[in-house]
N, C-alpha and C positions, 0 to 999 in steps of 0.2 A: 740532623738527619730528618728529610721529610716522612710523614705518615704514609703509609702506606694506601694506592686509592682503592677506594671502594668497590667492591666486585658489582656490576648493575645487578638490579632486582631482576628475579626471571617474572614472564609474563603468567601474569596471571588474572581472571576474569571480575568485572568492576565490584566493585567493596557496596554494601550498603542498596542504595536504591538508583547508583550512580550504572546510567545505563551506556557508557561508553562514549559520547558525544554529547559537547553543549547544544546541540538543538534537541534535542529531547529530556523535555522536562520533566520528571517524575512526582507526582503528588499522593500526597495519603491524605482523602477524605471520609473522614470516618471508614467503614467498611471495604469501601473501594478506591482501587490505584488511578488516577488520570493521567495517563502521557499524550503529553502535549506538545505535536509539530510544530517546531520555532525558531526556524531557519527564514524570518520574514525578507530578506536581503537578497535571498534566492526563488522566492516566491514558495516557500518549503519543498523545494527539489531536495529527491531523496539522495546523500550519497549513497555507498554499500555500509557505512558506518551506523546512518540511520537506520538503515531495511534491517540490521544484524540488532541493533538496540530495540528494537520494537519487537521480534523473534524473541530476543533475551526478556524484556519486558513480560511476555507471555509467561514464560518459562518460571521468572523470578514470582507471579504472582500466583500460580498453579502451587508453587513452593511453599508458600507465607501462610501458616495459619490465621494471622490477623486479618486476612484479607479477603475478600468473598468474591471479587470480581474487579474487571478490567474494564477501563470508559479510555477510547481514544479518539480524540479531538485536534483539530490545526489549530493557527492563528490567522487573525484578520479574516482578509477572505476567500481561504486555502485552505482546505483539507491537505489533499498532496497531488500531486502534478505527476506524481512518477520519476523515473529516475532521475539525476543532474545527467543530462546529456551535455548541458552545455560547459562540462568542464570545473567547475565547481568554481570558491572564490580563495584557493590555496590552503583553506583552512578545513581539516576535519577528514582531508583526503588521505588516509591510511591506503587504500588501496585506490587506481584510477576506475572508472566504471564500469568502459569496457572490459576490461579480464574479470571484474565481476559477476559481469552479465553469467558469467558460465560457469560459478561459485557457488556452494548452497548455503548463499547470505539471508535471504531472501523468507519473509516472516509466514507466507501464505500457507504451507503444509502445517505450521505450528501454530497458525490460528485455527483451523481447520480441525485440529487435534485440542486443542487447549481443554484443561479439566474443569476451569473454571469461566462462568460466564466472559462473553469480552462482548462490548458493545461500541459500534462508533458513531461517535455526535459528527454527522456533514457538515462543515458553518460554511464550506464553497466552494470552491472547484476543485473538481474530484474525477482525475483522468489518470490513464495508465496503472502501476504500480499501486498507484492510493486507491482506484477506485477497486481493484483486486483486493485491497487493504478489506477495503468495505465489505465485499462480498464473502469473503471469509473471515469478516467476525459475525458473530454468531446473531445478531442483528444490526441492521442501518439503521438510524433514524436522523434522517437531512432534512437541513431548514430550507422553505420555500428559495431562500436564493443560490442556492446548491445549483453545479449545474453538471452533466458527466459526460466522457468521450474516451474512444479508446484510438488513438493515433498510431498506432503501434506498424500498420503495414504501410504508413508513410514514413517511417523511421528505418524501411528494410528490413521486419523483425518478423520473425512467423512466431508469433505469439499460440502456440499452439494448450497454452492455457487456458485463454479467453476463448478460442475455438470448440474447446471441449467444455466448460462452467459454462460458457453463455448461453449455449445450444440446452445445457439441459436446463437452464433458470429460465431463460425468457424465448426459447423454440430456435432452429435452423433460420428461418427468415429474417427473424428483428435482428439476427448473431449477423447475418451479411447483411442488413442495412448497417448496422453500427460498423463493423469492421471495414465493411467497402467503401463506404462512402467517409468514415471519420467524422460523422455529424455529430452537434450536442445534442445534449438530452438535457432538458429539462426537471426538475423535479418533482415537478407532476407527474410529467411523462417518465419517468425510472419508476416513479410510483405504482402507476399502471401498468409499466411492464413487468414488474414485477420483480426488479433487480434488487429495489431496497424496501426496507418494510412500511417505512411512517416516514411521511413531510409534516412538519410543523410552522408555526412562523417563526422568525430567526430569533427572534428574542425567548422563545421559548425552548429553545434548541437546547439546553442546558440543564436544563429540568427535567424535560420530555425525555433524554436519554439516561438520567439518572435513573428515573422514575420505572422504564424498558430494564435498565439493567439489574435495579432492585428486584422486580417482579422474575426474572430471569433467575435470580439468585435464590429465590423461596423455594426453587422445585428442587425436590429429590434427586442429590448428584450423581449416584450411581443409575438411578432412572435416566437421569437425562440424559448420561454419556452412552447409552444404551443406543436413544432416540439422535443421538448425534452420530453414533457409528453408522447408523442404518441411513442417513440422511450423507454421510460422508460417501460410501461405499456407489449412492445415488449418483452424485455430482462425477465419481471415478476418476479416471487418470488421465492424465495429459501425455504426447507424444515429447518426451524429456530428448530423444535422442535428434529427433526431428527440430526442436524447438533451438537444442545446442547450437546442432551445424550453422542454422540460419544465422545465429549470434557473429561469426566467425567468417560467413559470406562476403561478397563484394557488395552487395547490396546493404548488407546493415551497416558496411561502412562509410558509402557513400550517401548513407539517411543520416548518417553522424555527422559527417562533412556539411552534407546540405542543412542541417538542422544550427550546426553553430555558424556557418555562413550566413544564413538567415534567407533562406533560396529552396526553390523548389530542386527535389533531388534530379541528373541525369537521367532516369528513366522517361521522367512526364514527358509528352510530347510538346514542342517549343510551343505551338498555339493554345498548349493548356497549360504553361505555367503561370505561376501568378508572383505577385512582387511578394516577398516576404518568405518565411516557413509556411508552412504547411501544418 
C-alpha cells in the first residue's frame, strides 16, 4: 500500500532574508541590509516579483532590531530600467506585468513610509520604476555615470505619479520637459535639478552611499519620522484612479506591443517615427 501524498505547504511569506526572487540579493553588512538588483540578462528589468521584494525588503528591515538601515544598489551598469515590458525571460514570472500594473506590488508608498533610513547607491541607468525607486528612498546618491529618464508617455501610461513627485521636487516646467519629450538626464543634470542628492565618481559610489546612509542613521528615529511625515504629506498624492484606467487603455497597450516589436507606437505620425523603440 502506497504512502499517502503529501498535503502542499500553504503559502506563506519568504523565511529569513529570502526576499522571494533570485534577482534580489539580500546582504547584512554590519548594521545595514544591501539589496542588490541582479537580473543582469534582463538589463535588471523589474518583474512585479522584484517591485513586491524590494516593498518586503523595506518592511523586513523597519522589523529587524539588528539592523539600522537599508542601501539599494543594481549591478553593472543598471540601477533599474523599470518594469519588464518586454515580457520577462520565463523565469521569476509569478504574475505577467501587465495585470500588475494595476496591483499594489509596487515598493514606492513603502519607501516613502519606511521607519528606518533607506538610501540608494545609482551605479547607472536609472529610468521609469527605478528611478521612482530612487526618489522615494530617503536619499540618492548616483555615480557620475548614472544617467535618468522617464519614458512612461511613450509606453501609453499616464504616469500620474511622476506627474504629481516631479512637479513638487523639480517644478511644473522641468516635470514637461522630462515627461514630454523622454530625454536623458545626466547626472549632473538630476543633481542640479534637484531630483537626487549627491553625484560622486563611480568608484566611490559605494562608500559615499554607505557613509549618506550611516549619517542618516545617527539622527533621532522618532524625530526623523516626524520630519519625514511632514516632507511626505509635501510630495501628496497621485491621481490612483486616473493612473489605473490609463494602465487598461488602448494606448498603454499598443505602447506594449510597440515597445516588444521594437517600433514606434501607432500614434507617432509616419514622418516622425524612427527605426527602433522609443
Amino acid at each position: 500500500m502506497s504512502a499517502p501524498t503529501p498535503a502542499p505547504e500553504a503559502p506563506r511569506p519568504p523565511d529569513g532574508d529570502w526576499l522571494g526572487t533570485p534577482f534580489l540579493k539580500f546582504d547584512r553588512q554590519g548594521p545595514f541590509a544591501v539589496v542588490t538588483l541582479d537580473r543582469p540578462q534582463a538589463r535588471n528589468a523589474l518583474t512585479p516579483a522584484m517591485y513586491f521584494g524590494i516593498r518586503y525588503a523595506v518592511s523586513h528591515v523597519d522589523s529587524d532590531p539588528d539592523l539600522a538601515g537599508l542601501l539599494l544598489t543594481g549591478t553593472g551598469d543598471v540601477f533599474a530600467p523599470g518594469g519588464d515590458l518586454g515580457g520577462g525571460d520565463g523565469v521569476d514570472d509569478w504574475m505577467t506585468f501587465g495585470p500588475a500594473l494595476s496591483m499594489d506590488v509596487t515598493p514606492f508608498e513603502t519607501l516613502r513610509q519606511s521607519v528606518k533610513p533607506v538610501v540608494s547607491a545609482v551605479n547607472g541607468l536609472c529610468q521609469g520604476g527605478g528611478l521612482q525607486i530612487a526618489m522615494c528612498s530617503d536619499m540618492a546618491v548616483v555615480s557620475d555615470r548614472a544617467t535618468f529618464r522617464v519614458p512612461e508617455l511613450y509606453r501609453g501610461i499616464a504616469d500620474t505619479y511622476y506627474s504629481q513627485t516631479l512637479a513638487r521636487i523639480i517644478g511644473p516646467v522641468r516635470t514637461r520637459d522630462l515627461m514630454f519629450t523622454g530625454r536623458t538626464l545626466t547626472a549632473q543634470e538630476a543633481v542640479d535639478w534637484g531630483m537626487v542628492a549627491r553625484v560622486v565618481p563611480h568608484d566611490e559610489l559605494a562608500d559615499a552611499a554607505r557613509e549618506v546612509l550611516a549619517q542618516c542613521c545617527r539622527t533621532a528615529p522618532r524625530a526623523r519620522s516626524v520630519v519625514k511625515s511632514s516632507l511626505d504629506n509635501y510630495l501628496g498624492l497621485f491621481d490612483r484612479i486616473g493612473m489605473k484606467a490609463s494602465y487598461s487603455g488602448d494606448e498603454a497597450k499598443e505602447g506594449f506591443m510597440a515597445f516588444k516589436g521594437r517600433r514606434s507606437p501607432s500614434w507617432v505620425h509616419p514622418d516622425l517615427q524612427t527605426d527602433g523603440r522609443l
